[in-house]
C-alpha positions in Angstrom: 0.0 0.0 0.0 3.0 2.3 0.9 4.6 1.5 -2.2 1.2 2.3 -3.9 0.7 5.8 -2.8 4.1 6.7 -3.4 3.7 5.7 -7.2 0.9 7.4 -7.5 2.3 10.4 -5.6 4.9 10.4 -8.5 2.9 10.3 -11.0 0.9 13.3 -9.4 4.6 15.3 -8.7 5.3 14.8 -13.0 1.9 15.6 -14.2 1.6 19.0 -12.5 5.3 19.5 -13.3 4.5 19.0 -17.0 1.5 20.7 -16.8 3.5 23.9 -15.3 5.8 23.4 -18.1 3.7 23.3 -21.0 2.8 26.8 -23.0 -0.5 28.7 -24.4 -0.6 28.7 -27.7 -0.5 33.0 -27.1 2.7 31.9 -25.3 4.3 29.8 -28.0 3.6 32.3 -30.5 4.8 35.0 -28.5 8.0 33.2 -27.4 8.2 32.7 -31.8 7.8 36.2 -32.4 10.5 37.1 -29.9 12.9 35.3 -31.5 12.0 36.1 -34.8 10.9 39.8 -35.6 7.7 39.7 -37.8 8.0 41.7 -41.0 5.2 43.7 -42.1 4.5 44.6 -45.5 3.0 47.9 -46.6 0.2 48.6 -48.6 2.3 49.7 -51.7 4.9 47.1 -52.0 6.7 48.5 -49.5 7.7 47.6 -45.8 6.6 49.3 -42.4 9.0 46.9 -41.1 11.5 44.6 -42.0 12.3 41.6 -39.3 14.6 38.6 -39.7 15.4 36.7 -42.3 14.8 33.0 -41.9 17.0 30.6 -44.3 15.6 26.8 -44.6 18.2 24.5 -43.7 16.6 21.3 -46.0 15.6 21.2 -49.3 12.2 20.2 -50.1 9.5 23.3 -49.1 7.2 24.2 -51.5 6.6 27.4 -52.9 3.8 29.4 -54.7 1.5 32.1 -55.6 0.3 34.0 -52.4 -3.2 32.8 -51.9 -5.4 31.9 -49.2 -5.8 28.1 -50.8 -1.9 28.0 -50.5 -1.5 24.6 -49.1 1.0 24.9 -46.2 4.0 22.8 -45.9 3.4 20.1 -43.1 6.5 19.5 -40.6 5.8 16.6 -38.0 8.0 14.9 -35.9 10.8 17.5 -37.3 10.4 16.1 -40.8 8.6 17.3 -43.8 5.5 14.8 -44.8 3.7 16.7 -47.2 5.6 20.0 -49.3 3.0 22.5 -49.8 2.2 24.7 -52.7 -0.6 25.1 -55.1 -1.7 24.1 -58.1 -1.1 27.1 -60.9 2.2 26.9 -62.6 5.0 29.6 -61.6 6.2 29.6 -65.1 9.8 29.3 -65.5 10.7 31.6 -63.1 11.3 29.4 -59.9 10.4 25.5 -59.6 8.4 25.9 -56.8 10.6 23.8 -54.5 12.8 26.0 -51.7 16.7 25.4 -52.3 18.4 25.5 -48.6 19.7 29.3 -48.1 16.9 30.7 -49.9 15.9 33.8 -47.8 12.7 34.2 -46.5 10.9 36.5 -44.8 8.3 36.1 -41.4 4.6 38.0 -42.1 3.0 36.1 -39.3 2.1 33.2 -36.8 -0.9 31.4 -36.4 -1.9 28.7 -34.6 -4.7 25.7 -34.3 -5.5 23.2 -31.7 -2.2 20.7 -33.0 -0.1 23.3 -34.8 1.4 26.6 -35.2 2.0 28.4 -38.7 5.0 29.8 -40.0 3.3 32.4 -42.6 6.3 33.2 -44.4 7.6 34.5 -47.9 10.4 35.0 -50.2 12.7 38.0 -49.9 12.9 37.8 -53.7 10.4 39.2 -55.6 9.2 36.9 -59.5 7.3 38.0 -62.5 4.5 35.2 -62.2 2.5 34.3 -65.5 -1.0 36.5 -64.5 -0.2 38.0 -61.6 0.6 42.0 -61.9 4.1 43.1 -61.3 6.7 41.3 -59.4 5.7 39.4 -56.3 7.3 37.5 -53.3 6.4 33.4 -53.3 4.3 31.9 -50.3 5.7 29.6 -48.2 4.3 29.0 -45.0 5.0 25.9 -42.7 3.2 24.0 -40.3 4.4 22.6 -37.1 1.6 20.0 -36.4 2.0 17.8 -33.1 -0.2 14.7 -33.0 -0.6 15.2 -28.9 -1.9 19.1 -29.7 -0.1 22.1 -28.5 -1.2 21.4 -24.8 1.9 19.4 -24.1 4.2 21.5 -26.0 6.5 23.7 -24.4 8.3 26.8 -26.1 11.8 25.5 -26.1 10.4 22.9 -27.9 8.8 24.3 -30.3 11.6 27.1 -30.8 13.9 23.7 -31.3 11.6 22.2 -34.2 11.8 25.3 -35.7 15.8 25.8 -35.3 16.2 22.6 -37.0 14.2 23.2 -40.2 15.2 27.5 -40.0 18.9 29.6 -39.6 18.3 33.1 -39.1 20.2 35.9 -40.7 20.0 39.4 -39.8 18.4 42.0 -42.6 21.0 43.0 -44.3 20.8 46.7 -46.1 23.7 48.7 -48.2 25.4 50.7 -45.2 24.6 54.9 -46.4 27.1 56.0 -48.6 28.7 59.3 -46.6 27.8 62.5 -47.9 31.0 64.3 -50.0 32.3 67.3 -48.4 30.8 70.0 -50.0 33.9 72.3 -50.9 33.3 76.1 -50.2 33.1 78.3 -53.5 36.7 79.6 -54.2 36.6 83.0 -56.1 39.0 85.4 -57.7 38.8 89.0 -57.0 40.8 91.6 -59.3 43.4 92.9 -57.6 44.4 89.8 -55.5 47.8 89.1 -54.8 49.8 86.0 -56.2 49.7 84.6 -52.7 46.4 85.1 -51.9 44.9 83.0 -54.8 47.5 80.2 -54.6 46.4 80.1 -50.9 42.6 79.5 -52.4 43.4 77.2 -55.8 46.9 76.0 -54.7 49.9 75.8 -56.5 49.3 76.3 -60.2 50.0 73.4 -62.7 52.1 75.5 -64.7 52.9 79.4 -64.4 54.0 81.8 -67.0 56.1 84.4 -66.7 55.8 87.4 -69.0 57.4 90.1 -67.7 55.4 92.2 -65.7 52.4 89.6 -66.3 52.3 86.4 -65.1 50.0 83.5 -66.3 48.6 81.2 -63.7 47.2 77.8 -64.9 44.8 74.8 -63.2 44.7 72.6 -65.4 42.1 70.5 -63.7 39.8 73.5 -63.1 40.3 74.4 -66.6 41.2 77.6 -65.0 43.7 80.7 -66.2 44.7 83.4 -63.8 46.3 87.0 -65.2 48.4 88.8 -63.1 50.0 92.4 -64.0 52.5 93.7 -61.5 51.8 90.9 -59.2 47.8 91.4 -59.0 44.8 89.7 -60.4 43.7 91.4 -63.5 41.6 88.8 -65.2 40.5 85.3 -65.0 39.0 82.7 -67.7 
């Protein structure tokens, strides 16, 4: 009898532990989107934000057209057992199958009572055969558990994921610096010889005419007159 109640004391003990232990499906998708920032397109083709980039680590995901009838790829047990896609051509412009390393980017999460959706999409944008101007590629996954989500804890769901997804970090052309904008250099009649090498610099070449000398920057397509050591004219 002893031995009785302290089996089923044990028993008791794991099933609360596991019970503590086990996440929402609000908590597993907010434990996703902290580890994965969400991007969010605009209503113009642009972005309000741009989040990570996820790269699959397998072959084998299928792409397509965005649609609400896209059929989601299917992940269980940590392995792919249906690729998803739909059923209108893509042309010749990708083969609707995901390539490892092919960036994609995070719109959303979603969940159901035995999975949680990956709503994601290519970085790169394809000219698709009826569809108007370029457009990013659906490719959402499903993480579907046979035991539901209510045994499923968020590192283990953030593991499945890690094991399909690498992450890379949005990566954008750093600003170009802005030129120095160089003050406006002038010539005033009567300047001295010093005074406009100490604005232009040393000539390239100088010509000396007797009382006149000829000043000449070649890479300002510049000539400088001087008469009796003073500015004169300039062309």
């Amino acid at each position: 009898m002893y031995f009785q109640i302290r089996f089923m004391t044990i028993l008791l003990l794991l099933s609360v532990a596991s019970l503590a232990s086990a996440a929402t499906p609000d908590e597993l998708s907010t434990a996703v989107t902290s580890n994965y920032r969400i991007t969010i397109p605009g209503f113009f083709g642009d972005f309000k934000a741009i989040g990570n980039v996820l790269t699959p680590r397998r072959a084998g995901l299928g792409v397509n057209r965005p649609s609400k009838m896209f059929k989601p790829n299917l992940v269980k047990n940590r392995q792919l057992v249906m690729a998803g896609g739909g059923d209108l051509s893509l042309g010749d412009v990708h083969n609707a199958t995901l390539k490892p390393g092919e960036r994609l980017y995070l719109y959303g999460v979603s969940t159901g009572d035995n999975y949680l959706q990956l709503d994601l999409y290519t970085v790169a944008t394809y000219s698709v055969p009826g569809m108007r101007g370029p457009q990013a590629l659906q490719a959402s996954v499903r993480f579907q558990y046979e035991g539901g989500l209510a045994g499923l804890t968020t590192n283990q769901l953030l593991d499945d994921i890690n094991e399909w997804f690498d992450t890379e970090e949005e990566t954008r052309p750093a600003t170009k610096p802005r030129k120095a904008v160089n003050p406006t250099r002038t010539i005033k009649l009567g300047q001295t010889l010093a005074e406009v090498t100490t604005t232009f610099g040393a000539p390239q070449k100088q010509i000396l005419l007797g009382t006149k000398t000829i000043f000449l920057y070649c890479d300002a397509d510049l000539k400088v007159i001087f008469v009796d050591g003073k500015v004169v004219d300039a062309e």
